[in-house]
N, C-alpha and C positions, 0 to 999 in steps of 0.2 A: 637233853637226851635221857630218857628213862633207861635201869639198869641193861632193860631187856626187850627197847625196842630197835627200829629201825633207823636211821638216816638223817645226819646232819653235812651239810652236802654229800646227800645219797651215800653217805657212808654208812653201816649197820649201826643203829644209833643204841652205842654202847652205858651211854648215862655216864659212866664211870673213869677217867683216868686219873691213875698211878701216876705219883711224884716221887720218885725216889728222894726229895728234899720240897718243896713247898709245892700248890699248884697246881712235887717242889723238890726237895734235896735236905739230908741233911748233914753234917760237918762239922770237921774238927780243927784246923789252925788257923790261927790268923798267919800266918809265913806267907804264906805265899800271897635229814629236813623231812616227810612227814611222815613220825613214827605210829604203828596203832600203838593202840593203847595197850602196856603190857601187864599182864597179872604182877602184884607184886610176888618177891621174892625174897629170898634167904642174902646172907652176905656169902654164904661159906666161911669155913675157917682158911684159913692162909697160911700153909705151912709156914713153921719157924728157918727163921734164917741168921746168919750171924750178923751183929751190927758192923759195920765199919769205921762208926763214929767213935773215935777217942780222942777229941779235944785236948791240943798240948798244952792249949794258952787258958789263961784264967777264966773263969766263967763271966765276969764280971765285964771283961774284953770284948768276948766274942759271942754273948748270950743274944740273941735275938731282940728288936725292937718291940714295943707294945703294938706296932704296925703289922708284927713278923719280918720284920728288915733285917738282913744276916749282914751286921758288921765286916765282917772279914773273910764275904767270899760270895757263891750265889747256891740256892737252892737248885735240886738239880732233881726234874720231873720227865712225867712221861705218862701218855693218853695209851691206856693198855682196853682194846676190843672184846669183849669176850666170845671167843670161837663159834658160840650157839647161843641161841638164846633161852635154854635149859642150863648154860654152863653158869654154875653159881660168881657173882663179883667177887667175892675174895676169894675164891680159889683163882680166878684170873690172874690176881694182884699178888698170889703166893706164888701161883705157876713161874711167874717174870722175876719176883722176887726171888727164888731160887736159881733163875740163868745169871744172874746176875751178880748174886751172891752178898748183896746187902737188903736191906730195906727198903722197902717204902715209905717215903716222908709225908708223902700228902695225895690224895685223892680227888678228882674233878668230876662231878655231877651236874647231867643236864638237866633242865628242866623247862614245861611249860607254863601258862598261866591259867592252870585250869584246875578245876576242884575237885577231879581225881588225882590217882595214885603219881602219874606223870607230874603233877602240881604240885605233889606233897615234898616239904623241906622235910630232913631229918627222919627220915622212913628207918627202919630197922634197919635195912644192910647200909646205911647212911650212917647211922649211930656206932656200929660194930665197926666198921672202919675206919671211924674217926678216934675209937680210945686212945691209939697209939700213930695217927695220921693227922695233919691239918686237911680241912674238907675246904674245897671250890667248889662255889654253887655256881653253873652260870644259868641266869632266869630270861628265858627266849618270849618276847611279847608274841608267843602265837599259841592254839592251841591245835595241838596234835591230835592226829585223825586222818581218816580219810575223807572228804577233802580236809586238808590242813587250813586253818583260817587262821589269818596275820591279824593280830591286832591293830587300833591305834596309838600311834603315841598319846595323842591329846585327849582320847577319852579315859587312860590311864594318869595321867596328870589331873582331872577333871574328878578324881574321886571314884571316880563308880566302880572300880573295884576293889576298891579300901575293905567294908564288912566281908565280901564272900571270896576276898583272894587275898589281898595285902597285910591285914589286919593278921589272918590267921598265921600268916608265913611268920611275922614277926615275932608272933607269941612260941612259935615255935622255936624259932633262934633263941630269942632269950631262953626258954627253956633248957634248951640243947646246956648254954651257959660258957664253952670252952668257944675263942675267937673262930669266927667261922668266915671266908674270903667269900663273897657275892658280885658277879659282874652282871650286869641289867642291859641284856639286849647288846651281846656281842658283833662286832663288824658290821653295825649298823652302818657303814660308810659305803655299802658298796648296794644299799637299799633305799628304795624311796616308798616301798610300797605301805607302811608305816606312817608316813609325816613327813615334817619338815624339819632342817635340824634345831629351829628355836622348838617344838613340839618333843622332840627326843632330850632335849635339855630338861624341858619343863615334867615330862613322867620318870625322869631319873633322880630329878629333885623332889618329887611327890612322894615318889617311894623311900632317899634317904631319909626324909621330913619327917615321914608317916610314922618310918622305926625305931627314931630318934622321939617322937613326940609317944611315944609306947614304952620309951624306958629300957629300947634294946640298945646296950652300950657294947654286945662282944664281937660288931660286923666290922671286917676290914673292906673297904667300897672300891671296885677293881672298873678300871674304865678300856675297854678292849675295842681297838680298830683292825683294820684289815693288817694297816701296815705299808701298805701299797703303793708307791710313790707317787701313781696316778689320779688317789685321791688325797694327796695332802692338802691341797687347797682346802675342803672341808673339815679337816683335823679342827680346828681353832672354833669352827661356828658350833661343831656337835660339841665339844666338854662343857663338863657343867660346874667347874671352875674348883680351884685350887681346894677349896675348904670341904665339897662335895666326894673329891677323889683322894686315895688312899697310894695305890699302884695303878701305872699307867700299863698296859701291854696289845702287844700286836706280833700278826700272825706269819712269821718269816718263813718261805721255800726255797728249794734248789730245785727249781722245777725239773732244768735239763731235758732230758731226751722227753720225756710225755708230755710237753705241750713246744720241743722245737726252740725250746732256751739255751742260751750260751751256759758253760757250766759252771760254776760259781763254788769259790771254799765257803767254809761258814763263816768268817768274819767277811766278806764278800756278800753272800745273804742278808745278813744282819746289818752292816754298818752305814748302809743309806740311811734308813730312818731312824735308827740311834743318834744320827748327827742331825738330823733335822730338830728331833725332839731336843734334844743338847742345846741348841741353835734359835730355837722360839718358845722360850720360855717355861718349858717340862725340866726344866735340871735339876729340881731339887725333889723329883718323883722317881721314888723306886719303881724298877720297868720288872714286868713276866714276860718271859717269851712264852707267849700261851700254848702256842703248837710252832714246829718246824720238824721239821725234816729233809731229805735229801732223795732224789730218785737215783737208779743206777748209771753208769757210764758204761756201754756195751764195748767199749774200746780199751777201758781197763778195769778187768774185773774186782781190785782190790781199791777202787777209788770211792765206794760209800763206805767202805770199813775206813778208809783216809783219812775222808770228810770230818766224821766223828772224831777223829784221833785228836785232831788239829781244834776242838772246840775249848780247853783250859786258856788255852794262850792267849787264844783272839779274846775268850772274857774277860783278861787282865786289862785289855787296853778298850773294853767299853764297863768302866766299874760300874756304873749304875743298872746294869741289867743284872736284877738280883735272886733270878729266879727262871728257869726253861723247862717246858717238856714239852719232851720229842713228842712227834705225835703216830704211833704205832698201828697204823691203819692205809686202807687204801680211800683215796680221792673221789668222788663219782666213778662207783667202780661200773658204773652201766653205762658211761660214756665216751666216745671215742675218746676225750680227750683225759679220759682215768688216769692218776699218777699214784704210785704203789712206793709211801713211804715207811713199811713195815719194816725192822730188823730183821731182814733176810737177804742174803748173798753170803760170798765166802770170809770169813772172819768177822762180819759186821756186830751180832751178839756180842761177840768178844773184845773188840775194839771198844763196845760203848758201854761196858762194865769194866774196861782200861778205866774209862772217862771217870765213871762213879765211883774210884776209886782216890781218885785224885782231891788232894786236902784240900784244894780251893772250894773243888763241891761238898765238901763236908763238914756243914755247919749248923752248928747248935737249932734245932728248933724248940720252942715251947714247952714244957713237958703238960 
């Protein structure tokens, strides 16, 4: 998603989410779909905010991995929309950062595979964001437009767009030079109109190879499913195997009242496929919760301010989920079945800057 276009599942395709810690989060103890094409843009500045990160334990303890692996806790993120698409990205990302009252740890950029502005890795409000952020790039095999055209997997495996798309992306990475997160064709699991999953294996592996054979050594390689327990069968055939992938992550909801679900706490959302993954051979990959969120309960109004409350606990008892952000936005909001998981109801704001508060989410990132 470009800063300032439209829709990734029809939502206003914001380019940009806000990690308060990786994503993300940062911290201090161990104790505890088709966008047009947008002009580019400015980052804005992002008002200042106080940090919250005061690490009690030795740096050495709880300093982040050369992966960005936080030792002693999880990163703690979030997908912030920006209101218009006049409204500059960091002022979006200072607006939030000030309800919240800490930082932003890291920032999520969409992107297409196209040889505009929507294609371009490392754009200026990309660079100004990142001085003091870890940057996710996630890189969507389609290019945006109206019509929106999908790619293949297999003719991106096949090379041909090495010189006028791949090539350049990388030179820009290494450029950039500070570790940058890259996921290549997110929740391919719930898609066929792409390939096949040995096809989606083989342009994942093209693309690692390509930037690796370029000399780009600062990518950390993010491998993103639905989540969905309905496609876990497919889980095992799409990855592209231990040495290719860096963090594993997937896309958890509390759907509830907007599509007719039972209502679920957050360790409740989350803890199917953490145990699956735990169970078949992912246990030694640090997980993103890429997006989650929670809808409302019209039966008790202080139950998404709850939901949130209740997220430190349940992280202690899935450790390897080392990194979430919320996702601050609504669902296909042009379809009946729209789900509206923005930070809005009574105390909700407040309840999930309780959360960012909390020393388990506050851990060293990178400087």
């Amino acid at each position: 998603m470009s800063p300032i276009s439209a829709g990734r599942r029809g939502l206003a395709r914001a380019g940009w989410t806000a990690s308060a810690s990786l994503l993300v989060l940062l911290a201090a103890s161990c104790s505890t779909t088709p966008p047009p094409t947008a002009a580019p843009s400015t980052a804005g500045t992002a008002p200042a905010v106080p940090s919250t990160s005061a690490p009690a334990s030795p740096a050495s303890t709880c300093a982040a991995t050369d992966k960005l692996v936080p030792p002693c806790g999880a990163y703690w993120g979030m997908y912030i929309a920006p209101p218009g698409n006049r409204t500059p990205v960091g002022q979006a990302v200072g607006n939030m950062e000030s309800q919240l009252g800490r930082k932003l740890d890291i920032v999520f950029s969409y992107h297409d595979m196209s040889t505009g502005h929507n294609g371009t890795f490392m754009r200026e409000d990309e660079v100004a964001l990142g001085r003091d952020r870890i940057l996710l790039l996630s890189w969507e095999a389609k290019i945006w437009g109206s019509p929106e055209r999908t790619l293949l997997w297999r003719d991106i495996a096949s090379g041909t767009m090495d010189a006028s798309v791949i090539d350049k992306q990388a030179q820009r990475i290494k450029k950039y030079g500070k570790p940058v997160m890259i996921g290549f064709d997110g929740e391919m699991d719930r898609r066929t109109t792409s390939g096949t999953p040995q096809e989606y294996v083989a342009a994942y592996r093209h693309i690692h190879d390509r930037f690796q054979k370029l000399g780009v050594t600062n990518v950390i390689w993010v491998w993103a499913v639905t989540g969905f327990m309905e496609y876990k069968d497919q889980w095992k055939g799409l990855y592209p195997g231990h040495q290719y992938v860096d963090w594993i992550s997937y896309d958890p909801y509390n759907f509830a009242t907007c599509r007719g679900a039972a209502w679920k706490s957050f360790e409740e959302t989350l803890k199917p496929t953490y145990d699956w993954f735990q169970a078949n051979g992912f246990a030694d990959k640090p997980i993103i919760i890429g997006e989650y969120g929670t809808e409302v309960d019209p039966r008790k109004p202080s139950a998404k301010a709850d939901w949130f409350r209740g997220i430190p606990a349940a992280l202690k008892t899935m450790p390897n989920i080392k990194a979430l952000l919320q996702w601050n936005a609504v669902l296909n909001p042009e379809s009946p079945d729209g789900c509206d998981f923005r930070l809005e109801g009574p105390g909700v704001v407040e309840s999930f800057a309780e959360v960012g508060r909390d020393p388990y989410l506050n851990q060293r990132t990178p400087s």
